[in-house]
C-alpha positions in Angstrom: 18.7 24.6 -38.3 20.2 23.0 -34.9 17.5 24.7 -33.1 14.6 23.6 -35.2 15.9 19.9 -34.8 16.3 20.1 -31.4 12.6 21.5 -31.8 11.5 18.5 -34.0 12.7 15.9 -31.5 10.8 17.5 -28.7 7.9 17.0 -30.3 8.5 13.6 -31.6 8.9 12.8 -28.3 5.9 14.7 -26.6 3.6 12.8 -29.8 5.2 9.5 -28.8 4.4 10.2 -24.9 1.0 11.1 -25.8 0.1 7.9 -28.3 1.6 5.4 -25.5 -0.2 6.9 -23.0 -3.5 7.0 -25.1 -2.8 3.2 -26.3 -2.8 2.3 -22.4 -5.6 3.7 -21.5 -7.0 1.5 -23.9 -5.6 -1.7 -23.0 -4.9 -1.1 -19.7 -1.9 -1.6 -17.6 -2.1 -5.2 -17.4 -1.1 -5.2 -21.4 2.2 -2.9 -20.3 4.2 -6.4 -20.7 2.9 -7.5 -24.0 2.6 -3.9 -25.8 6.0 -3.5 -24.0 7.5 -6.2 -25.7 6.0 -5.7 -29.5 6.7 -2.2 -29.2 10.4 -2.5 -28.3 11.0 -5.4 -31.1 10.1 -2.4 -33.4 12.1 0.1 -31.8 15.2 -1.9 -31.6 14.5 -2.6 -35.6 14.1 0.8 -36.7 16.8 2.2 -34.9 19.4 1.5 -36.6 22.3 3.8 -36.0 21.3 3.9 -32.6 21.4 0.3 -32.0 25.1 -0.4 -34.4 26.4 2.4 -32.2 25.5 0.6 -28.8 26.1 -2.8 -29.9 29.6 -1.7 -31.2 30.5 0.3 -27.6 28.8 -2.6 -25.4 30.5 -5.4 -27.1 34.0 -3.3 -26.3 32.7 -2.5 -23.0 32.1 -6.1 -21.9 35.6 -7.7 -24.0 33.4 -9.1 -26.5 33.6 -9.4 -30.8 31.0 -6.9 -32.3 29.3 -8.9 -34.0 28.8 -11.8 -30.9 25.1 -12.7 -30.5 25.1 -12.7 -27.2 25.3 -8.8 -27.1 22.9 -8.0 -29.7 20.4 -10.2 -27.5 21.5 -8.5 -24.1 20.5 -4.8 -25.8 17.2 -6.5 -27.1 16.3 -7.2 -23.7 17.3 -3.7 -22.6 15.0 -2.1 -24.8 12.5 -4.5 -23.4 13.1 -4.0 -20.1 12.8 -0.1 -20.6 9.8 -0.3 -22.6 8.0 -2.4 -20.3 8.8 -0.7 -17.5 8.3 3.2 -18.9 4.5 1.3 -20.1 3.6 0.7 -16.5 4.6 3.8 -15.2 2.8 6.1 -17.6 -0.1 4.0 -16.6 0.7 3.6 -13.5 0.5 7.5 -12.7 -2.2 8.5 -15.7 -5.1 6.7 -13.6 -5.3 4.7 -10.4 -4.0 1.3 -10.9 -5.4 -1.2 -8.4 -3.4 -1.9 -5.6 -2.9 -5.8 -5.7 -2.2 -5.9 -9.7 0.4 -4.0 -9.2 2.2 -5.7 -6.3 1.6 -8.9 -8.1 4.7 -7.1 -10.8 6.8 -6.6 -8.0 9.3 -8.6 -5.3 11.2 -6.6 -3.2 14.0 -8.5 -1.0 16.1 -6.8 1.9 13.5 -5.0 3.4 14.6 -6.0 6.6 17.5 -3.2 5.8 14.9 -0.2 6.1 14.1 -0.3 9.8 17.4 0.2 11.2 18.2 2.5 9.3 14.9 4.7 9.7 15.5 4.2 13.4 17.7 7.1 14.2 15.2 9.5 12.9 17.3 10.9 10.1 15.3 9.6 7.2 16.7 7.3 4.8 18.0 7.9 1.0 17.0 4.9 -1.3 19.5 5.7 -4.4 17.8 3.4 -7.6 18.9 3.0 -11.0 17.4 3.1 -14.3 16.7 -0.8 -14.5 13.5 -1.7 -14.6 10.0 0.0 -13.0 11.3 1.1 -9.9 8.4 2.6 -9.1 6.7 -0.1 -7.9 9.3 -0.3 -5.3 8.3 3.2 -3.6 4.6 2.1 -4.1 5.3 -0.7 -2.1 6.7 1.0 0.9 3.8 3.7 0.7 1.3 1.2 0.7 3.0 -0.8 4.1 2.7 2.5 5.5 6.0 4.4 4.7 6.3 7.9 3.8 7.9 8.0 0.6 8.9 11.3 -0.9 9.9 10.9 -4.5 12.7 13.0 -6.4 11.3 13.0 -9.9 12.9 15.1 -13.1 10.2 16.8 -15.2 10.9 15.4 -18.9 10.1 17.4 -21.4 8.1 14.9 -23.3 5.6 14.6 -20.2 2.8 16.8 -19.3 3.8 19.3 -16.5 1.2 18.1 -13.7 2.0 14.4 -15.0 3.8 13.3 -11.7 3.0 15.7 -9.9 -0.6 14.5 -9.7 -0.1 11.3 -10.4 2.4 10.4 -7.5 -0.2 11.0 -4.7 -3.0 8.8 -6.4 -0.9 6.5 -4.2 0.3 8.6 -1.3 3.6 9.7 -2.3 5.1 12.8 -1.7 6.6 13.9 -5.3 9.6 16.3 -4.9 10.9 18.0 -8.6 14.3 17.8 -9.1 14.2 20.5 -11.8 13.3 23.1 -9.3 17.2 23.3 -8.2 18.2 24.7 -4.6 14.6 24.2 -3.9 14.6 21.2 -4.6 17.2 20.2 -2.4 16.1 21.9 0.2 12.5 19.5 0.3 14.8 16.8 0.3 16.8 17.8 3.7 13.2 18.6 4.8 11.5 15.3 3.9 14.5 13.4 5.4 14.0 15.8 9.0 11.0 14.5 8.6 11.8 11.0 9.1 11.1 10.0 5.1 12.8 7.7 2.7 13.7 9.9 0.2 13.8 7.3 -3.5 16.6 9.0 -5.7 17.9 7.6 -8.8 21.5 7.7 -8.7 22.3 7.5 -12.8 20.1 10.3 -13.6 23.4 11.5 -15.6 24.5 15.6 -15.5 24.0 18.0 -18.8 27.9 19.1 -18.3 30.8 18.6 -17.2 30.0 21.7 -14.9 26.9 20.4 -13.5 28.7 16.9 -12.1 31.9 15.0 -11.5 33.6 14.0 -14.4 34.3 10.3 -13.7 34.5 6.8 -15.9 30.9 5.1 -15.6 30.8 2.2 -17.4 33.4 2.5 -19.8 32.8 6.1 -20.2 34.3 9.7 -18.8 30.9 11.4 -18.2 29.8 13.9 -16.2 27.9 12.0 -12.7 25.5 14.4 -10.6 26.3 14.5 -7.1 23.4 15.4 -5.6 22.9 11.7 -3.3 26.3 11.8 -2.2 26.0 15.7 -1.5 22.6 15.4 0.4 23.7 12.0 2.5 26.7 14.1 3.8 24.7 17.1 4.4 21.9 15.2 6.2 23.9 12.0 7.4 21.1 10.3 6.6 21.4 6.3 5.5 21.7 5.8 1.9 21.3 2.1 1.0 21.3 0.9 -3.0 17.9 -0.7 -4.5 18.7 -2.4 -7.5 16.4 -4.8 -10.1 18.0 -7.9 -10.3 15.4 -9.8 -12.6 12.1 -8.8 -15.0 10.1 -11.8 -15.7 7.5 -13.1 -15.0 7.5 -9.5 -12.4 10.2 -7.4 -11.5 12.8 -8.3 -8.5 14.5 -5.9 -6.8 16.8 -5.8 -3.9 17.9 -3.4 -1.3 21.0 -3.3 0.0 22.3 -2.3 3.3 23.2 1.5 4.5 26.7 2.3 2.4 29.2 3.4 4.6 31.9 6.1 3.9 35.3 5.9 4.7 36.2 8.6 7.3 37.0 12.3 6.2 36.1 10.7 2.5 35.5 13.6 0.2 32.7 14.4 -1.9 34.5 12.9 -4.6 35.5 10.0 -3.0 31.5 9.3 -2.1 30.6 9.5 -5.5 32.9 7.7 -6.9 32.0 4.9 -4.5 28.3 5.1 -5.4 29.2 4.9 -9.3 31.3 1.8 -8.9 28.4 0.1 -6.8 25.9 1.4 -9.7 28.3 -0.2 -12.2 29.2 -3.5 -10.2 25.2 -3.8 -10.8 24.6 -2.9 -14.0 27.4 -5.4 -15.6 25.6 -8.0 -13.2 22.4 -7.7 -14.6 23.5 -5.8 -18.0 19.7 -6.6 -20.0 18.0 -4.7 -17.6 19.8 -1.4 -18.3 18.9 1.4 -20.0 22.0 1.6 -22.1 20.6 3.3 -25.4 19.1 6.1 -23.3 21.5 9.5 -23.9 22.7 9.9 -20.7 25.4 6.5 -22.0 25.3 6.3 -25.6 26.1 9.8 -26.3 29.5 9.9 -25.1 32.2 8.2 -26.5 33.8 5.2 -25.1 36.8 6.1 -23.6 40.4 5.2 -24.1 41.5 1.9 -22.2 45.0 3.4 -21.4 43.3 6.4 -19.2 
């Protein structure tokens, strides 16, 4: 019975991948913010347990009452944000978008922060987060004539040549995260290369055995280590990008290089990348993903620990 769930959910999902993607191919990308928006008003209606359950955990989270407005109207404009944004990509990387409607969605500040740290010809790791379309920020650099490579997991939901042939429709080098130790070895090769290698850094681990158990926003969960891991092996820069507004386009910043204490352990690293992920995200809270599983499913955890 589990397994036929588990079955049943896949294929909700795959159906719901396949009628968004067939709704914007109708109305184009340039209707991502308006569908976005109507879409998510339903979503965040009809799911019910799943919205009680994150109101009630980001209400603790942030010292507030459960029932206070304001946090039912910052999860409201989560599920917009993440709507609107997962709209643009599937349309985005389903057909050719043209080049100046899609810059038009997208300020990127701290640019002047790439250069130097390209210029010692190790590459450069820019670690994102789940807030917002962050993919306008690596079509950006690809179209100012930087060679992105982009580390992309294969959801189940998607076709299997989605990305794949959809990231160079604008010049970008796709890189599957799914593929493992392959994986990680096109990453050390795109950053020998001289590449800025886009990474999200909240991507979340399956188990405790595939990550770092560490407290991420108010929660002991499981945090991959692959960006700290690959900046040690490579000692390439790694400098954050983070969205820091939504309307009328997105904003995003980037950050300069983060720099490691000396003889800092793995741990140590990714600890420090998680608290600069979290400093963000309670910033800038309503452009989060917070009812996406890799948060809601674990359980808050206790404030003495």
């Amino acid at each position: 019975m589990h397994e036929f769930r588990r079955w049943l959910r896949r294929w909700q999902r795959r159906l719901t991948f396949l009628v968004m993607r067939q709704l914007l191919r109708g109305f184009g990308f340039a209707s991502a913010r308006t569908l976005g928006r109507w879409l998510a008003a339903i979503q965040f209606r009809l799911s019910l347990r799943v919205r009680r359950n994150c109101q009630r955990d980001l209400a603790k989270l942030l010292g507030l009452p459960p029932g206070d407005p304001r946090v039912r109207e910052l999860l409201l404009g989560s599920y917009r944000a993440t709507l609107i944004a997962v709209l643009e990509a599937l349309a985005m990387f389903d057909r050719r978008q043209d080049d100046d409607l899609l810059q038009a969605r997208c300020e990127v500040a701290g640019m002047e922060h790439l250069q130097p740290a390209l210029a010692a010809g190790r590459g450069a790791i820019l670690l994102s987060t789940h807030m917002g379309n962050g993919a306008l920020v690596a079509l950006r650099l690809a179209r100012d004539g930087w060679p992105v490579s982009v580390v992309y997991r294969q959801a189940r939901m998607m076709s299997e040549e989605f990305l794949e042939r959809g990231l160079p429709l604008y010049g970008i080098e796709g890189i599957r995260a799914n593929a493992g130790i392959h994986a990680y070895s096109r990453m050390l090769d795109a950053l020998r290369r001289g590449r800025i290698v886009f990474m999200m850094m909240d991507q979340g681990a399956r188990a405790a055995r595939d990550g770092i158990v560490l407290r991420f926003l108010g929660k002991d969960m499981p945090v991959a280590a692959g960006p700290a891991q690959l900046a040690r092996h490579s000692q390439a820069p790694l400098l954050p990008q983070f969205a820091v507004a939504s309307d009328p386009a997105w904003k995003f910043t980037i950050g300069p290089p983060v720099q490691r204490g000396p003889g800092s352990t793995l741990e140590a690293d990714v600890e420090q990348l998680v608290r600069l992920t979290e400093r963000h995200i309670l910033k800038y809270p309503q452009l989060w993903s917070w009812h996406h599983r890799r948060w809601r499913k674990f359980p808050l955890a206790e404030a003495s620990r």
